[in-house]
C-alpha positions as YAML, in Angstrom:
chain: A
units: angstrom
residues:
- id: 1
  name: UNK
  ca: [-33.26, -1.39, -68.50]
- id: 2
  name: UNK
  ca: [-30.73, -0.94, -65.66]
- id: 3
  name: UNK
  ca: [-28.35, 0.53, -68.06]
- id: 4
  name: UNK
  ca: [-30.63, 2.89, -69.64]
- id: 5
  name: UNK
  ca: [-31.20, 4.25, -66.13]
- id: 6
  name: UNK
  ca: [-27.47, 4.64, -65.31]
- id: 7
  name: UNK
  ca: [-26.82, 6.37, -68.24]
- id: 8
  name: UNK
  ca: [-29.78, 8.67, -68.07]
- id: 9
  name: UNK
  ca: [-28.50, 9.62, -64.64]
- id: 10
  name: UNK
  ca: [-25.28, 10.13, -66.13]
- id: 11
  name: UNK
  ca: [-26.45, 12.27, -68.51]
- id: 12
  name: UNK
  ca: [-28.31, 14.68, -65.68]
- id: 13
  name: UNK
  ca: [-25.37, 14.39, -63.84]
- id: 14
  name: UNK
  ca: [-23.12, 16.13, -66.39]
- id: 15
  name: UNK
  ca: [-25.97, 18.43, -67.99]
- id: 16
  name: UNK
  ca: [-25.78, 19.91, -63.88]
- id: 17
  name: UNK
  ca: [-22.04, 20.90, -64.07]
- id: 18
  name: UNK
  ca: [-20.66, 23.93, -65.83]
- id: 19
  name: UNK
  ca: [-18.90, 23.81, -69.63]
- id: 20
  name: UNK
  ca: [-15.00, 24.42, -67.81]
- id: 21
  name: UNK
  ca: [-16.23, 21.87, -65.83]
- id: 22
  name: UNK
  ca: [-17.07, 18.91, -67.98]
- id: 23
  name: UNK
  ca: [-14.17, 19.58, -70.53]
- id: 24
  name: UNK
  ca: [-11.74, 18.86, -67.52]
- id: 25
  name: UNK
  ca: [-13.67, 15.66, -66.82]
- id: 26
  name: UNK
  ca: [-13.76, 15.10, -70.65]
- id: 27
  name: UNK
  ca: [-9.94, 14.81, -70.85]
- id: 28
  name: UNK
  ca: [-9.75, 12.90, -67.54]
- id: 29
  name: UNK
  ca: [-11.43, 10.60, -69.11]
- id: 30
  name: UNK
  ca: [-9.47, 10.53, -72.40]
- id: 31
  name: UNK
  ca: [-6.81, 9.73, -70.16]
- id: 32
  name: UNK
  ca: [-8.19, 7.35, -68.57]
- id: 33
  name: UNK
  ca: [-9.82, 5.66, -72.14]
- id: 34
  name: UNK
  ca: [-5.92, 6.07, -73.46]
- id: 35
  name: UNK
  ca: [-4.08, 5.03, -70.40]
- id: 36
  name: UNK
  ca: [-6.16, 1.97, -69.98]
- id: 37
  name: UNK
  ca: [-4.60, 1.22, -66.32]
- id: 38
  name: UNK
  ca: [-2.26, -0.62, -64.85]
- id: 39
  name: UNK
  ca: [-4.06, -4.74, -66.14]
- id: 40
  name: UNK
  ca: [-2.20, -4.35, -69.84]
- id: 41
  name: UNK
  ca: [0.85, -4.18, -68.16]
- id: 42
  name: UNK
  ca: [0.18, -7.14, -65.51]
- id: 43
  name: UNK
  ca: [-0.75, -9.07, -68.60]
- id: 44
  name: UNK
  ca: [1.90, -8.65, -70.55]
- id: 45
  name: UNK
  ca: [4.66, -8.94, -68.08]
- id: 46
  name: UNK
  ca: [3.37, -11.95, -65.70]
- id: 47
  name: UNK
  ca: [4.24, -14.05, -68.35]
- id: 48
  name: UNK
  ca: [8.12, -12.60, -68.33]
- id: 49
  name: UNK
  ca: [7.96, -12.83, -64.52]
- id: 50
  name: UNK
  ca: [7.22, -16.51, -65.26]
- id: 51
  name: UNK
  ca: [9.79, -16.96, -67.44]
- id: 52
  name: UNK
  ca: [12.23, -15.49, -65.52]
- id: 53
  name: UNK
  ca: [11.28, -18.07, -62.29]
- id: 54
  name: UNK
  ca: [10.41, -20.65, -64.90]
- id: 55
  name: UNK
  ca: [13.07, -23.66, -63.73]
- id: 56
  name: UNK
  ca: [12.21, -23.14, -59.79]
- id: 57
  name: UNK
  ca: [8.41, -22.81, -60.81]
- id: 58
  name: UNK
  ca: [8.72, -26.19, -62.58]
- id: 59
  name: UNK
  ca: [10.05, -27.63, -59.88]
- id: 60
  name: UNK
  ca: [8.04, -26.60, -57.51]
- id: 61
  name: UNK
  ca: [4.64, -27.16, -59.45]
- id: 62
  name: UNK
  ca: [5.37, -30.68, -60.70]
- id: 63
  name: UNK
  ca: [7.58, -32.07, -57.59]
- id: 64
  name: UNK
  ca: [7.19, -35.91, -57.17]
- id: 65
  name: UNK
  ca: [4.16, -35.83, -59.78]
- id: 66
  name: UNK
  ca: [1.86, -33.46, -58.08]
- id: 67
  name: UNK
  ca: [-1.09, -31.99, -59.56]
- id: 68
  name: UNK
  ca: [-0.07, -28.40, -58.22]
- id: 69
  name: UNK
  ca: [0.60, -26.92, -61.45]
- id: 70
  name: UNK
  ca: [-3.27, -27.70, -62.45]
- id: 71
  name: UNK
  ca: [-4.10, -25.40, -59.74]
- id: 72
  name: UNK
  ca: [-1.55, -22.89, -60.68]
- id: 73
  name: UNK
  ca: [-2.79, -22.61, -64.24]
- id: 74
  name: UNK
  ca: [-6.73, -22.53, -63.35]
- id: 75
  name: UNK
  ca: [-5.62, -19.33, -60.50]
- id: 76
  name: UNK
  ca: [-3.69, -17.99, -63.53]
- id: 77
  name: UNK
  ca: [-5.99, -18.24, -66.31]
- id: 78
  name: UNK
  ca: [-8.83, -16.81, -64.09]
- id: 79
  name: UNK
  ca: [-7.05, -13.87, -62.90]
- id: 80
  name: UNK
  ca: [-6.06, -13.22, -66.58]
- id: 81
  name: UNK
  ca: [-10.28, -13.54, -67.74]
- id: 82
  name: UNK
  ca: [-11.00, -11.46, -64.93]
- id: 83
  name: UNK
  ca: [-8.28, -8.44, -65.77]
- id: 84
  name: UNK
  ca: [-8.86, -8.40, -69.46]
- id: 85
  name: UNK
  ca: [-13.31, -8.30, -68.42]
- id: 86
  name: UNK
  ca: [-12.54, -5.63, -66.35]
- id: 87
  name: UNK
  ca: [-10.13, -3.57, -68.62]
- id: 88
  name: UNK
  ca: [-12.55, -4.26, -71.49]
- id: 89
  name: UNK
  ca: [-15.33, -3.35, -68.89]
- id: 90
  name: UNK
  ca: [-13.64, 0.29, -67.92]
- id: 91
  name: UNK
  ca: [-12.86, 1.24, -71.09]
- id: 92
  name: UNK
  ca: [-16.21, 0.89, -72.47]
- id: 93
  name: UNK
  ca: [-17.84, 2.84, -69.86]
- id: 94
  name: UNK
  ca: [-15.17, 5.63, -69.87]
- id: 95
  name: UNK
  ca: [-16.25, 5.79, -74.20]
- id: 96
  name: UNK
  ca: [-19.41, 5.83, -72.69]
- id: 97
  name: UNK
  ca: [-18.70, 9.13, -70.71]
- id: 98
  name: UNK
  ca: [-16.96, 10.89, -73.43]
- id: 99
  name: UNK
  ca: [-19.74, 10.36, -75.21]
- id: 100
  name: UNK
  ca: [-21.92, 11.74, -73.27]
- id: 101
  name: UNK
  ca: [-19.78, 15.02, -72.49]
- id: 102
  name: UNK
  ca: [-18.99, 15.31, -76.01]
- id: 103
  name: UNK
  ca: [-22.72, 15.85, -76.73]
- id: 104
  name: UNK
  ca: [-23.24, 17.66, -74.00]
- id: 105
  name: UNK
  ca: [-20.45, 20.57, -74.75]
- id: 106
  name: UNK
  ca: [-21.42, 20.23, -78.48]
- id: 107
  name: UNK
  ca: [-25.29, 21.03, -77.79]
- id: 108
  name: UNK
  ca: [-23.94, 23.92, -75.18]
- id: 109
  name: UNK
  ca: [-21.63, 24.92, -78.39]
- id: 110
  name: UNK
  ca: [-24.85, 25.30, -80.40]
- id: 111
  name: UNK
  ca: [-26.74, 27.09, -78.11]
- id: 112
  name: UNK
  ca: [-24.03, 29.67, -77.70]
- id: 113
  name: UNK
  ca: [-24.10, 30.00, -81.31]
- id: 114
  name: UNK
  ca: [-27.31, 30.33, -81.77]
- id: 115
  name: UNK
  ca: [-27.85, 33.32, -79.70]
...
């Protein structure tokens, strides 16, 4: 129900602005759908970064049989779940926009038409 709401009022928000308006939102947000953000890139180079450190990391996470490295890998494996939610989570929402602009302009379109 919440989300019904928020995209109502999303809806009302961009029905408000003017056509020149909404279609420079519209590719904002293709660039921001397309971009994606800065997480793919953490993601795919924190592994390399890893790599590169990977005989002082060793040392330093299993030094005189400590359990370090258990606590390195749960920080790492949650910071990874939580970038990939959240890119997941953005670019949903910005197809969600586009959406919503796209029918927008397209009923405007029509009505221009029409007349």
């Amino acid at each position: 129900m919440k989300k019904l709401i928020e995209v109502e009022e999303i809806q009302n928000f961009y029905s408000s602005i003017d056509s020149d308006t909404l279609k420079k939102i519209y590719y904002c947000m293709m660039k921001e759908k397309n971009g994606s953000g800065i997480i793919p890139i953490i993601i795919s180079s924190g592994p390399w970064l890893f790599l590169l450190f990977s005989n002082q990391l060793q040392d330093f996470l299993f030094r005189d049989g400590s359990l370090l490295w258990v606590v390195f890998i749960l920080i790492y494996i949650s910071i990874l779940s939580i970038s990939v939610f959240l890119h997941f989570h953005e670019k949903s929402w910005s197809f969600v926009h586009i959406e919503i602009i796209q029918e927008i302009l397209h009923e405007r379109k029509g009505i221009r038409e029409k007349t």
